[in-house]
C-alpha positions in Angstrom: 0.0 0.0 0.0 1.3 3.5 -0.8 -1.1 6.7 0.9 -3.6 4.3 0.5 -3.5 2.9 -2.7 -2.4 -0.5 -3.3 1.1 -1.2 -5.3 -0.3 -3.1 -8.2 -2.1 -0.6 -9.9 -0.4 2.3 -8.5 2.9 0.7 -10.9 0.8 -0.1 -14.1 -0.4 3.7 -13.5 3.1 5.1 -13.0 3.8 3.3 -16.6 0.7 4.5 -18.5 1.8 8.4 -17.1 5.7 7.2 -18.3 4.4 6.3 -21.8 2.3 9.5 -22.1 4.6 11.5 -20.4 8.0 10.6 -21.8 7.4 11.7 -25.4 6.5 14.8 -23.9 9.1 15.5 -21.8 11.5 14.7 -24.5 9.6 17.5 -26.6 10.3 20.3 -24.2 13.5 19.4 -23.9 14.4 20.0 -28.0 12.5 22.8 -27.7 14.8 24.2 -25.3 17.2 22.9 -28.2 15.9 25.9 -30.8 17.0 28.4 -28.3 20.5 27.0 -28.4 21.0 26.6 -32.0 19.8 30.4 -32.5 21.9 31.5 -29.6 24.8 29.3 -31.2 24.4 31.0 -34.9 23.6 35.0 -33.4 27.1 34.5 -31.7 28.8 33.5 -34.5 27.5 36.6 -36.1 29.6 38.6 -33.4 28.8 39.5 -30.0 26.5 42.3 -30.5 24.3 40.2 -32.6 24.3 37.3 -29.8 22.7 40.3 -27.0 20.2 41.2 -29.8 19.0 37.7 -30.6 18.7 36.8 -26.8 16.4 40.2 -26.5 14.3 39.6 -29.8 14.1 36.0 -28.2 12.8 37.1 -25.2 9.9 39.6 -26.7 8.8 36.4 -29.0 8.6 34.0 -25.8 6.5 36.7 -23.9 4.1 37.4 -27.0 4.2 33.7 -27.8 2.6 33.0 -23.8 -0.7 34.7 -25.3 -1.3 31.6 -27.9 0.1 29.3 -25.2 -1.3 30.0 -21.9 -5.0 31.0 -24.2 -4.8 27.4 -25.9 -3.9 25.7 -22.5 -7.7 25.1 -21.8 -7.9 22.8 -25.0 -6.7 19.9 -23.3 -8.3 19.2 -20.4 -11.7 19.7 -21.9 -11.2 17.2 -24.4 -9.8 15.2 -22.1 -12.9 15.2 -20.4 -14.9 14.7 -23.1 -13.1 11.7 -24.0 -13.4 10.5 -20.9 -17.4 10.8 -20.7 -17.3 8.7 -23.9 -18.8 12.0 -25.8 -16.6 11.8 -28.9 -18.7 13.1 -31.2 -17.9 16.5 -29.5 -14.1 15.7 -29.7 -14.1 17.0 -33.4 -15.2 19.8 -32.8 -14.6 21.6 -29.7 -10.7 20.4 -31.4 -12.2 22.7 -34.7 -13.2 25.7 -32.2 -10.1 25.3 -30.9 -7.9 25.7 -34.2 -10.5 28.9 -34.4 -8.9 30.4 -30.9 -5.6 29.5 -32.0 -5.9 31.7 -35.1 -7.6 34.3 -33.3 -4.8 34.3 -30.8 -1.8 33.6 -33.2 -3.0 37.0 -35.7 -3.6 39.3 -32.3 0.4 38.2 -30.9 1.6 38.6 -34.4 -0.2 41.9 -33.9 0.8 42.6 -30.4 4.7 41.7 -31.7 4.0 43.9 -34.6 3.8 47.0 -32.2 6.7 45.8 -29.6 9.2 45.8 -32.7 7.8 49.4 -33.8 8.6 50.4 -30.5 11.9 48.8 -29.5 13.9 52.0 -30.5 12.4 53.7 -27.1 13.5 50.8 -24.9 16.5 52.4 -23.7 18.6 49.7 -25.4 22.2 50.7 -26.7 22.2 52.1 -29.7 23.6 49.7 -31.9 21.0 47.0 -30.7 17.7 48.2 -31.7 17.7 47.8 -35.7 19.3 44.1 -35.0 16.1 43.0 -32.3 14.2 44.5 -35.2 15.8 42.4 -38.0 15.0 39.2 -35.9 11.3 40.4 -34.9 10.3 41.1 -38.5 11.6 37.4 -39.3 10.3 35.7 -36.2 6.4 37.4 -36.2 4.8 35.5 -38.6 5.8 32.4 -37.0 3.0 33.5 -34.5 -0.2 31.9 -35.9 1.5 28.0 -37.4 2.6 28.4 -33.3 -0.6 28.7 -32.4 -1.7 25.7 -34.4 1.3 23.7 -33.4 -0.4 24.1 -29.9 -3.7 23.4 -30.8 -2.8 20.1 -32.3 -0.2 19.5 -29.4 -3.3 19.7 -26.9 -5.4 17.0 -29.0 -2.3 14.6 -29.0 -1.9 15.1 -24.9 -5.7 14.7 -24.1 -6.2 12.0 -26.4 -2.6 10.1 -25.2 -1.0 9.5 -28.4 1.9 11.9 -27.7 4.6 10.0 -29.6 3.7 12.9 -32.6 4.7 15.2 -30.6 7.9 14.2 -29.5 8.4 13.6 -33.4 7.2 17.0 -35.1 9.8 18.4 -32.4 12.7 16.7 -33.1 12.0 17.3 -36.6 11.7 21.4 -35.9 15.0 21.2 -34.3 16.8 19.6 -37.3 14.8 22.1 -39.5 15.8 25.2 -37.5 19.7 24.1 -37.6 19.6 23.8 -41.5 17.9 27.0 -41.5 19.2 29.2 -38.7 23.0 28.5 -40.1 21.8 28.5 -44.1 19.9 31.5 -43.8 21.5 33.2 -40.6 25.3 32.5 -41.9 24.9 32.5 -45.6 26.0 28.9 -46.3 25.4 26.6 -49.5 26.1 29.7 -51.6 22.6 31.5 -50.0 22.9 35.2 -48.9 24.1 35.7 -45.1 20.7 37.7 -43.7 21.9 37.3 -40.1 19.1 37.5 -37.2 16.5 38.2 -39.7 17.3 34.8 -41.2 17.5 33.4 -37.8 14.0 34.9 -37.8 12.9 33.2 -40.8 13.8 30.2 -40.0 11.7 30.2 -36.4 8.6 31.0 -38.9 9.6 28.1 -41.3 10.4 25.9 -38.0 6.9 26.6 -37.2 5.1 26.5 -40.7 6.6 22.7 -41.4 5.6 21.5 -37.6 2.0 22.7 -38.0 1.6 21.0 -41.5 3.4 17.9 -40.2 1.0 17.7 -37.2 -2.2 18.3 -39.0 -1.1 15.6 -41.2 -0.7 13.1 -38.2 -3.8 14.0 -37.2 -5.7 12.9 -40.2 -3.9 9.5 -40.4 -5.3 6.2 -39.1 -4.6 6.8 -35.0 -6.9 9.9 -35.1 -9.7 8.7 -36.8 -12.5 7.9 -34.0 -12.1 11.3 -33.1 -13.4 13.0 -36.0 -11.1 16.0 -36.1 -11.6 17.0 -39.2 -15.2 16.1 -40.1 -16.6 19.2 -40.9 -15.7 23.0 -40.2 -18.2 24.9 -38.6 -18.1 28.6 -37.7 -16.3 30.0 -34.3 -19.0 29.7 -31.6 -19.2 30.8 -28.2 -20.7 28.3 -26.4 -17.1 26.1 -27.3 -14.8 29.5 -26.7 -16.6 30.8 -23.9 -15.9 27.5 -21.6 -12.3 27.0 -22.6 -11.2 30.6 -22.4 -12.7 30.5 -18.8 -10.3 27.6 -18.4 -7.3 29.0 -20.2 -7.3 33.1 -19.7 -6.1 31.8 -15.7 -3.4 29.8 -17.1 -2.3 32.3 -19.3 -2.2 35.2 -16.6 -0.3 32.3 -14.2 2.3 31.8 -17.2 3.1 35.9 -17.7 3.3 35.5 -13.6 6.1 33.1 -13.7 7.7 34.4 -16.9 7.5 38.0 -15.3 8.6 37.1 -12.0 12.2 35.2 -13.3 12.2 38.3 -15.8 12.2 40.9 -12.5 14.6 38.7 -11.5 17.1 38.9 -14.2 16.7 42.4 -13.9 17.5 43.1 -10.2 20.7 40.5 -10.8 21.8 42.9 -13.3 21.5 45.9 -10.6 23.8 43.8 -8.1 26.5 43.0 -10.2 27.8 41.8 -13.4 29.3 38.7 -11.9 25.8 38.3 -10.2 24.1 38.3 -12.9 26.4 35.9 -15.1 26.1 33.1 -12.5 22.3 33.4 -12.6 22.0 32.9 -15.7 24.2 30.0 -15.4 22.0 29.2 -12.8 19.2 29.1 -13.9 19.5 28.0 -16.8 20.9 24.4 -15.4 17.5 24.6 -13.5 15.4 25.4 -16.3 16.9 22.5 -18.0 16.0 20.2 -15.2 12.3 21.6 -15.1 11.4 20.1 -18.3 11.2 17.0 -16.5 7.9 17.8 -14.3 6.8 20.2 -16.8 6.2 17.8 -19.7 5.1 15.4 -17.2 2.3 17.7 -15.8 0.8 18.0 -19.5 0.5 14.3 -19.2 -0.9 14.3 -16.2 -3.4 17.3 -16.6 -4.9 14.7 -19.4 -5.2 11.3 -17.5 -6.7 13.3 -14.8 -9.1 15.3 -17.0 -10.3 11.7 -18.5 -10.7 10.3 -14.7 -12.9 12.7 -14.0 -14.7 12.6 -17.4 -15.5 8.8 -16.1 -16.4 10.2 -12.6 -13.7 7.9 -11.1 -12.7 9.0 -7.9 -10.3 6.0 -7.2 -9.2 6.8 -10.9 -8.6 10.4 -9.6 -6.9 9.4 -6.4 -4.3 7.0 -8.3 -3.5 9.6 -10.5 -2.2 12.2 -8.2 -0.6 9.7 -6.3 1.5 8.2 -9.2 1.5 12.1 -10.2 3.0 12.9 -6.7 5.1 9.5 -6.8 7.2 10.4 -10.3 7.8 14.5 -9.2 9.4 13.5 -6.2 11.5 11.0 -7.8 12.8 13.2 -11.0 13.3 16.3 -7.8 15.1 14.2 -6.0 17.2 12.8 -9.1 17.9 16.4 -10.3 18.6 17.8 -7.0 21.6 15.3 -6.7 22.6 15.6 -10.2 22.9 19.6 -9.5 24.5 19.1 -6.2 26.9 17.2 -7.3 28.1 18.1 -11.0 27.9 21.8 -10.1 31.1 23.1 -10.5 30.9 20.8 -13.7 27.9 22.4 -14.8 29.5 26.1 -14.7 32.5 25.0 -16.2 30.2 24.6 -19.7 29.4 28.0 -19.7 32.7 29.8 -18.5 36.5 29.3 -17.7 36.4 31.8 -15.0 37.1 30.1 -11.5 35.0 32.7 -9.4 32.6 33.1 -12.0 32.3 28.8 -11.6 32.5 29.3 -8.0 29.7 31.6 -7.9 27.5 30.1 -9.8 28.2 26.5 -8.1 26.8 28.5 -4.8 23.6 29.7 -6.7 23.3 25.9 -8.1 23.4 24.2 -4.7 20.1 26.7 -4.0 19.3 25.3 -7.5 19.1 21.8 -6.4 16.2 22.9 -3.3 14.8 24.9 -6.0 13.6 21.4 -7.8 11.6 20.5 -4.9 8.9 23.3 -4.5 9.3 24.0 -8.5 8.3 20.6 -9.4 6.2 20.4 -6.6 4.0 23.4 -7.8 4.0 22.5 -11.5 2.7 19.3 -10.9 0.1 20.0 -8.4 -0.8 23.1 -11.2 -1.3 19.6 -14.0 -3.4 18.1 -11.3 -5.5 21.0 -10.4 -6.1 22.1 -14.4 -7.1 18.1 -15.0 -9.8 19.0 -12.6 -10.9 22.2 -14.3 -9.6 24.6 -11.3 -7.4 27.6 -13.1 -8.8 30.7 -11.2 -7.8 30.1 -7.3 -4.5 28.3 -8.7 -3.8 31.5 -10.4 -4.3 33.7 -7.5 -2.1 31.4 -5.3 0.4 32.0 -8.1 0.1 35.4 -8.1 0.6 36.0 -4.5 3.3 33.5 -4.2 5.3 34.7 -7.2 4.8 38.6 -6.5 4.6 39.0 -2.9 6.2 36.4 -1.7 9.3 35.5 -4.3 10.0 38.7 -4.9 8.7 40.9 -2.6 11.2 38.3 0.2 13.8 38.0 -2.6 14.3 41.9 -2.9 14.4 42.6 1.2 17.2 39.4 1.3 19.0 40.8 -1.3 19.3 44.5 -0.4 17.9 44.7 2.9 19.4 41.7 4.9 22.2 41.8 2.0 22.4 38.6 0.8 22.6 39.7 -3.2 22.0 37.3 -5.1 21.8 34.3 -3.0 19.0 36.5 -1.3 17.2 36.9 -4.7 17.1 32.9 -5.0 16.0 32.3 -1.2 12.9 34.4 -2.6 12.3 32.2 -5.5 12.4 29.2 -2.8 10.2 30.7 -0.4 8.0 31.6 -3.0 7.7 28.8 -5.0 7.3 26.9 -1.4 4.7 28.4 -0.4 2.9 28.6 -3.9 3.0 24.2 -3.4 1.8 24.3 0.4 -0.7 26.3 -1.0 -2.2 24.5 -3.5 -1.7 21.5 -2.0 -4.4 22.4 0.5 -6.5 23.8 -2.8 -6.5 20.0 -4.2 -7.5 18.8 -0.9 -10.4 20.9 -0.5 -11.2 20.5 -4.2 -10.8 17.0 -3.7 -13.6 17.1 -0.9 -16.0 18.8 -3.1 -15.7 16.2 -5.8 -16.7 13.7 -3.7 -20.1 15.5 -3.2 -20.6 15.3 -6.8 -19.6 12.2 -7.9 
């Protein structure tokens, strides 16, 4: 027995999650794989270009959030559908969904349109400016085959066949090397455009992964779903219930992106050397949160079709094998960043105090894993359930008042610098999982009301 639940089913559930989850953990991870290969092509352009690509970068992440975080509510409703055995509805809240993906894919092409007209009056150095704008005029119309890509990425988590995923991803990655380097460098006789060609190639990344999964999703596997039966009009009555879903998720995404932007920003203000081991940092811990990220997509799914079935037990083994696998990949990466630190900040820099430093900020790294995948997961669990508003209010508070209101007064008050800054993000995070921990428990309660 483990909290309850016997050890036979609890390890044929761990594997279903494994199989549904692997693929996608693998997917994040490549993503994560784009940014390097543009990163790796800006800086052989020269240093100044490398700065500008990271910037333009960052503007298409935060714009991108709107088509991600908006879609985010795709999932578990069909999951729930599925799960109720409706899937004659399948098809087409999946066809209102492609409808909010465009919707939301033209208004962040629109939204990045405007950011790019106005980088001039960022206060950037000079010499920056026209080079984020090269990238951004490349990189926008990748917005809308994003959206799409996320649309079909949601039918392939709620319906479990995520091995497409993991596939179309690897296959953007190889796409985006040919075409960052052909177009960005000028090879194989092809005019060097720089970041705009870097930019070009994030659009063509996109265009060939929407196409391929659309064309997945038609094949053999897909079929009892209906996807593409018909096409009706965009209708409220689908929109209206997801975006009540998704708008939370997306204001709990620019949360969490804005709160480890802030933080960027007030490692900057401390020190150069600061802010070069955070970025070491965290991006090491990034890395590692792939793990219970991609995992919690899985997750958000199974749990979404258990409570589609009106399975409490279902439920209940779920978050347990849910619970089970975070602490084991926290616990794994922990160690792993504990003990291959200095290793770790060697890959970045041959400077011995800048690796020193940043071996410090890792071993906070490693404690980091446990409330980060902690809260991620119990975030999967709480969106299979259809609970995104109070989830996103506990985020808020934890991120804003908590990380970073704590992080600041550590860092500058009780001077700790930056060691200060990432006791905030611990504290935070923390709390955010105590939190809604006790949110799934009490939503946990109601359900049992219902069922």
């Amino acid at each position: 027995m483990f909290y309850g639940v016997r050890w036979s089913p609890l390890r044929a559930d761990l594997l279903r999650t494994l199989r549904m989850g692997v693929p996608l953990v693998g997917a994040q991870l490549l993503q994560m794989g784009n940014g390097l290969v543009d990163a790796v092509v800006a800086g052989r352009l020269g240093n100044i270009e490398l700065a500008a690509g990271g910037i333009g970068a960052s503007l298409w992440f935060i714009t991108s959030l709107l088509s991600m975080g908006l879609m985010a509510g795709l999932s578990p409703t069909l999951s729930r559908l599925i799960g109720q055995s409706r899937r004659a509805f399948v098809g087409r809240v999946f066809r209102q969904g492609v409808w909010l993906g465009l919707m939301t894919g033209f208004f962040a092409l629109g939204v990045l349109l405007i950011v790019s007209h106005f980088v001039p009056r960022f206060g950037f150095a000079p010499e920056l400016p026209p080079l984020i704008r090269e990238y951004l005029w490349g990189a926008v119309w990748s917005l809308p085959f994003f959206a799409l890509v996320m649309a079909a990425r949601n039918v392939c988590e709620a319906t479990g066949l995520t091995r497409p995923v993991l596939f179309v991803t690897a296959m953007g990655l190889l796409v985006n090397i040919a075409g960052s380097s052909i177009l960005g460098l000028g090879l194989l006789g092809v005019p060097a455009l720089g970041l705009f060609g870097i930019g070009i190639a994030t659009t063509i990344v996109n265009v060939c992964m929407a196409v391929v999964l659309f064309a997945l999703l038609s094949g053999k596997r897909f079929t009892r779903f209906q996807l593409f039966s018909d096409i009706e009009r965009p209708e409220w009555s689908f929109l209206g219930p997801m975006l009540n879903l998704s708008v939370p998720i997306f204001l709990g995404m620019l949360f969490e992106a804005g709160l480890f932007v802030a933080t960027a920003l007030q490692m900057g203000m401390i020190g150069v050397m600061e802010a070069g081991a955070h970025q070491i940092a965290i991006s090491a811990s990034a890395f590692c949160y792939m793990l219970p990220l991609g995992m919690s997509f899985a997750v958000t799914a199974r749990i979404g079709r258990a409570v589609g079935q009106q399975s409490m037990s279902s439920v209940r083994l779920r978050i347990v094998s849910a619970c089970l696998l975070v602490l084991v990949m926290a616990v794994s990466t922990a160690l792993l960043l504990i003990l291959f630190r200095h290793d770790i900040a060697s890959i970045y820099t041959s400077d011995p105090e800048l690796i020193e430093f940043a071996a410090s900020l890792l071993i906070l790294g490693a404690v980091f894993q446990l409330s980060d995948g902690a809260q991620i997961m119990l975030i999967g669990i709480l969106r299979g359930l259809h609970d995104t508003r109070v989830p996103m209010l506990i985020n808020a508070f934890s991120y804003w008042v908590v990380a970073f209101g704590f992080g600041v007064f550590a860092a500058h008050v009780l001077d700790y610098g930056a060691h200060g800054l990432w006791l905030g993000l611990i504290t935070g995070l923390t709390i955010a999982s105590v939190l809604l921990g006790f949110r799934l428990r009490w939503k946990l309660g109601a359900m049992r009301h219902e069922f």
